[in-house]
C-alpha positions as CSV (number, residue, x, y, z in Angstrom):
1,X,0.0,0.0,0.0
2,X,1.0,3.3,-1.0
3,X,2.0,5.7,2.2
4,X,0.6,8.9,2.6
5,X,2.7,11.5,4.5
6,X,1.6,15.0,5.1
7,X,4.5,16.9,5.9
8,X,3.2,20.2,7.8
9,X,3.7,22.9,10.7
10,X,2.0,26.1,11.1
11,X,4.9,28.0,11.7
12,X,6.8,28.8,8.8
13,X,10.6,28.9,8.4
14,X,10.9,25.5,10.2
15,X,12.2,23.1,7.6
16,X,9.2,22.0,6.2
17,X,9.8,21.9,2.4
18,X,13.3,21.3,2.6
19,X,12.5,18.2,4.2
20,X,9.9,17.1,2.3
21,X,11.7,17.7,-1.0
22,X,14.9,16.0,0.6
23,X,13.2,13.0,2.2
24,X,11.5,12.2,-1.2
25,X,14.9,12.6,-3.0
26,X,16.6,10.0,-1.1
27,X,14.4,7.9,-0.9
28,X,14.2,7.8,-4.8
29,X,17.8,7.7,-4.8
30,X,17.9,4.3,-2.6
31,X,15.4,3.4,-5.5
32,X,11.6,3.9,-4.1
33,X,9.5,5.3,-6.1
34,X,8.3,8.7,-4.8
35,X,5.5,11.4,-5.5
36,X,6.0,14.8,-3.9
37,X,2.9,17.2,-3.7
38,X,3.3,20.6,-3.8
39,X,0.4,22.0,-1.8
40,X,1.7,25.8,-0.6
41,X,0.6,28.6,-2.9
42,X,3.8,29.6,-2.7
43,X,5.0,26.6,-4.5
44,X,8.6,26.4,-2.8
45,X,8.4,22.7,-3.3
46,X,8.3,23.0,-6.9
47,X,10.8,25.4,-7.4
48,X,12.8,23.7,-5.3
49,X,13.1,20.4,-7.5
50,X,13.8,23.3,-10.7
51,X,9.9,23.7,-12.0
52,X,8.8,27.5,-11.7
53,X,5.8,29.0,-13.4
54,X,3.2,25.7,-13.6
55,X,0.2,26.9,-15.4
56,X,-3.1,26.3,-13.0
57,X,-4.4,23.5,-15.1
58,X,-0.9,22.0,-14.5
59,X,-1.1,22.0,-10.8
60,X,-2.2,21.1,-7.8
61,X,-4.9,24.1,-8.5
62,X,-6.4,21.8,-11.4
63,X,-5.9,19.0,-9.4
64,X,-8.3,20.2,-6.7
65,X,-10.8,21.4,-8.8
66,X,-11.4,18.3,-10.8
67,X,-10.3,19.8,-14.1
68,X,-7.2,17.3,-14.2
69,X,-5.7,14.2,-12.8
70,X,-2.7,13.4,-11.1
71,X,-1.5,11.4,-13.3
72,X,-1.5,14.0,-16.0
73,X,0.5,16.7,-14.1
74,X,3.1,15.0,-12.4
75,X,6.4,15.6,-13.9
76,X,9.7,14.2,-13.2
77,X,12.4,15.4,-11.5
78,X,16.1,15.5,-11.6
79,X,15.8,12.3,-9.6
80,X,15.1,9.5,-11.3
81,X,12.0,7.8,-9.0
82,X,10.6,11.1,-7.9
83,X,8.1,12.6,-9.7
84,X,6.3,16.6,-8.6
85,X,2.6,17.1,-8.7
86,X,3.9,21.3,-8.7
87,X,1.7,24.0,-7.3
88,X,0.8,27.7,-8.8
89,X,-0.2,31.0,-7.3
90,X,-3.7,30.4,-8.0
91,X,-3.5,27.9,-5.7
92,X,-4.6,30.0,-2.9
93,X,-8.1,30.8,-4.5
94,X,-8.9,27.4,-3.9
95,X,-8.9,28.0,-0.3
96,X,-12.2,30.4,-0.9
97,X,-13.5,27.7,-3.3
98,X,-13.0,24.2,-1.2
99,X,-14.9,26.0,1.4
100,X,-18.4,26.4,0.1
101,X,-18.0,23.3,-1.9
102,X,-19.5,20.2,-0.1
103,X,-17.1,17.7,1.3
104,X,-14.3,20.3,-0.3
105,X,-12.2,18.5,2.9
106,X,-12.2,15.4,1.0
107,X,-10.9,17.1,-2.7
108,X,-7.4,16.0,-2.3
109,X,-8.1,12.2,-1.2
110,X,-10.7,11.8,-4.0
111,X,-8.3,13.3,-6.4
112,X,-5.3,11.1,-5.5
113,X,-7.9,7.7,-5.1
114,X,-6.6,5.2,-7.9
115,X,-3.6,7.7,-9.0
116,X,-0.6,6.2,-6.7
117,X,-0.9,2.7,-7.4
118,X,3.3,3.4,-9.0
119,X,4.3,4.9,-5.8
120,X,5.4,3.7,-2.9
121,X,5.4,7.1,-1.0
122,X,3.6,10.4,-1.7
123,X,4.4,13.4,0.6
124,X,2.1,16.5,0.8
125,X,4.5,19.4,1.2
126,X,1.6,21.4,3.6
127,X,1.3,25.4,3.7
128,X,2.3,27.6,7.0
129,X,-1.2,27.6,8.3
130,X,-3.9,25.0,9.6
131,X,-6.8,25.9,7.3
132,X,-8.6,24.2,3.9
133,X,-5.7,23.4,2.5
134,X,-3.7,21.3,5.4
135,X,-7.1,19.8,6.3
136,X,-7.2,18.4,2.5
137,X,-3.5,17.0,3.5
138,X,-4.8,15.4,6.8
139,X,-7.5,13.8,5.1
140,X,-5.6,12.8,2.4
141,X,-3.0,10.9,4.6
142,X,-2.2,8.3,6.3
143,X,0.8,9.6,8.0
144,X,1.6,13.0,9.7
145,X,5.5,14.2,9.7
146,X,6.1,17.4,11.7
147,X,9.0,19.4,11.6
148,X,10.2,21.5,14.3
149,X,12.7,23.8,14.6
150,X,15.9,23.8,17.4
151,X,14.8,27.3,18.5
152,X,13.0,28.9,21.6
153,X,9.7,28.5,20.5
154,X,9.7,24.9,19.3
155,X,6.8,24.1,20.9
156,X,4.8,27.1,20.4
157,X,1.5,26.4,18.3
158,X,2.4,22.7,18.3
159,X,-0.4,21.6,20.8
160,X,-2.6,23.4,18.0
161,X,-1.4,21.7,15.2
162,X,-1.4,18.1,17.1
163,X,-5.6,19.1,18.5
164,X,-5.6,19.5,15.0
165,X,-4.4,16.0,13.8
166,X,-6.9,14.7,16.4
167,X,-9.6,16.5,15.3
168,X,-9.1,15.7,12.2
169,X,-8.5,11.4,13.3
170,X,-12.1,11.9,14.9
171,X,-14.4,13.5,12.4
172,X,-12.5,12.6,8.6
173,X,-10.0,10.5,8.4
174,X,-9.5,7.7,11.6
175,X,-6.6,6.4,10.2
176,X,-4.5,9.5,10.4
177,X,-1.3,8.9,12.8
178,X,1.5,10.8,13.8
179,X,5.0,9.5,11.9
180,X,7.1,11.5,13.8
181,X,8.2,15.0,15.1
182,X,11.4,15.8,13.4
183,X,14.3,18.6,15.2
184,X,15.7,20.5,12.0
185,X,18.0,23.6,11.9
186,X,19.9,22.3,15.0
187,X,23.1,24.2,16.2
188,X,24.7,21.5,18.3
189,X,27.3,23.6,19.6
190,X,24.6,25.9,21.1
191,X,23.0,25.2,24.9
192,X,19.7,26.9,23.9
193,X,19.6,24.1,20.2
194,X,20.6,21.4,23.4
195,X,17.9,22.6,25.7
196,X,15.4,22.8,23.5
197,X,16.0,19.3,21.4
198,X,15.7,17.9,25.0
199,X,12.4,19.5,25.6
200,X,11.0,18.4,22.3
201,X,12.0,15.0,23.4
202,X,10.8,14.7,26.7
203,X,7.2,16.4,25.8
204,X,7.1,14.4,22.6
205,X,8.9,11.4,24.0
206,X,8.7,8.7,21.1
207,X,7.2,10.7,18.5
208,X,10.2,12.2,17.9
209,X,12.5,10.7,15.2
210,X,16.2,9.8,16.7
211,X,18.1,11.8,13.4
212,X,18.0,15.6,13.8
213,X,19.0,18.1,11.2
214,X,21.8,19.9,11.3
215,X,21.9,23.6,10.9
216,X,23.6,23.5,6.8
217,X,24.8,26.6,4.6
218,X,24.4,23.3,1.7
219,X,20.9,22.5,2.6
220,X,20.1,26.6,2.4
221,X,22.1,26.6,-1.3
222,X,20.3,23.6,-3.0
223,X,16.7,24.8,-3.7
224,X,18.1,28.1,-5.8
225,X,19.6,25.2,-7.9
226,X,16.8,23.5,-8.3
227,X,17.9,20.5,-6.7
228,X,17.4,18.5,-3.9
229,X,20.3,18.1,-1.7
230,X,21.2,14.0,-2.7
231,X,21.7,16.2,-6.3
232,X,23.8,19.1,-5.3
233,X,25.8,17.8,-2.3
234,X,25.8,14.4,-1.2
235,X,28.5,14.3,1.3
236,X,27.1,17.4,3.5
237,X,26.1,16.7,7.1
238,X,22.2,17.6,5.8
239,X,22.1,14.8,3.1
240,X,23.7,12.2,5.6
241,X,20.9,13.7,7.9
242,X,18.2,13.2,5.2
243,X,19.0,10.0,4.1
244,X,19.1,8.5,8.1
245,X,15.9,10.3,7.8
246,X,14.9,8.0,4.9
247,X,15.6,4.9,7.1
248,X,13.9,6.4,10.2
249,X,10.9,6.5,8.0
250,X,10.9,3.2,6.4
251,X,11.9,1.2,9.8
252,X,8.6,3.2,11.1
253,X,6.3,1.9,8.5
C-alpha cells in the first residue's frame, strides 16, 4: 500500500519543504519510487526540484478542482523515482473555493484515489497555516511528519497543530497517525539548540525521530539550484541527515 505522508507545521521557516523535497529525494535515490505534492501557494516545493511557473491547469490548483488528474500533471524530477505534482499561485483561490463546496475537505483524497498505485510514498508538502488546504492533506493521509525547529519556541502552536491532527483522526479520516516529530535547523554547539532538542523529546517522548537536522549553509544553497540536496551535495552533514531520515521513515512503517 502506497504511504501517505503530510508533511506540515504552522509555523513557517521551520524546515518543512526542505524536508519534504529531501526525504523524497533520497528515498528515490535508494530506489523507491516517490511522488512529492506541492500544496503551498507559494509553490517552494516545486521550485525547489527546478519547476517554476506551472500553469493552474498544470497544478495542484487543477488538481483540486477536478479539471485534471494526477497522473497528468506529475512531472519528473532530476531524480530518477521522484516525480512533482507542482503548485501555482492560483492555488490559494482554492482555499475560498473548497470552502463552500461540499465535502471540499475530502478534494485531495478523491483526487489522489486510484492515482498512486506506481508509488510507494507520496508526501504532501503542507502550507504555514492549519486551514482548507492542510485539512485536505490530513484527510488525504495516512501519516503526519512534523518538523520543528531547534529554537526557543519549538513548541509554540504545536499543541494546535497536534488538536488538530486529532480532530481531524475523529471526524475525517481515523486512520491518520503521527509518523514523527522531526528537530531541523539544529546548532549542536549551542546550549539553547541542546535545551530545547531535550524538551521536544521529553514532551514528545517517542514521536520524535532519533536523526535531527543539522543547521547546513548546503541544505540553504540547494533549492536556488533546483535540486534537492542528494543532487547538489551528497557528502554534506544535511544529506547524511536526510537519508538517516529516509531509514527512520521506512523502519517506522
Amino acid at each position: 500500500m502506497t504511504r501517505i505522508v503530510a508533511v506540515t507545521n504552522q509555523k513557517g521557516g521551520v524546515g518543512k519543504t526542505t524536508t519534504a523535497i529531501n526525504l523524497a529525494a533520497c528515498l528515490a535515490e535508494a530506489g523507491v519510487r516517490a511522488l512529492l505534492v506541492d500544496l503551498d501557494p507559494q509553490a517552494n516545493a516545486s521550485a525547489g526540484l527546478g519547476v517554476r511557473g506551472a500553469e493552474p491547469a498544470q497544478s495542484t490548483y487543477g488538481v483540486l478542482a477536478g479539471d485534471t488528474s494526477v497522473g497528468a500533471v506529475a512531472v519528473p524530477t532530476a531524480v530518477p523515482g521522484l516525480d512533482l505534482v507542482p503548485a501555482c499561485a492560483d492555488l490559494a483561490g482554492a482555499v475560498a473555493e473548497l470552502v463552500n463546496v461540499d465535502d471540499g475537505d475530502f478534494a485531495l483524497a478523491q483526487a489522489l484515489a486510484g492515482q498512486l498505485d506506481r508509488y510507494q510514498f507520496v508526501f504532501i508538502d503542507c502550507p504555514p497555516s492549519l486551514g482548507v488546504l492542510t485539512v485536505n492533506a490530513l484527510v488525504a493521509a495516512r501519516e503526519v511528519l512534523i518538523p520543528v525547529q531547534a529554537e526557543y519556541f519549538a513548541l509554540e502552536g504545536l499543541a494546535q497543530l497536534l488538536e488538530t491532527v486529532a480532530l481531524v483522526r475523529q471526524r475525517l479520516n481515523p486512520d491518520l497517525r503521527i509518523l514523527g516529530v522531526l528537530v531541523t535547523m539544529l546548532d549542536g554547539r549551542t546550549r539553547i539548540a541542546r535545551e530545547v532538542t531535550a524538551d521536544v523529546r521529553e514532551h514528545l517522548a517517542a514521536h520524535v525521530f532519533d536523526v535531527a537536522v543539522p543547521r547546513n549553509v548546503r541544505l540553504a544553497e540547494a533549492p536556488s539550484y533546483g535540486l534537492p540536496i542528494s543532487r547538489y551535495d551528497a557528502g554534506c552533514a544535511g544529506s547524511d541527515a536526510y537519508f538517516d531520515l529516509a531509514k527512520e521513515v521506512v523502519s517506522r512503517g
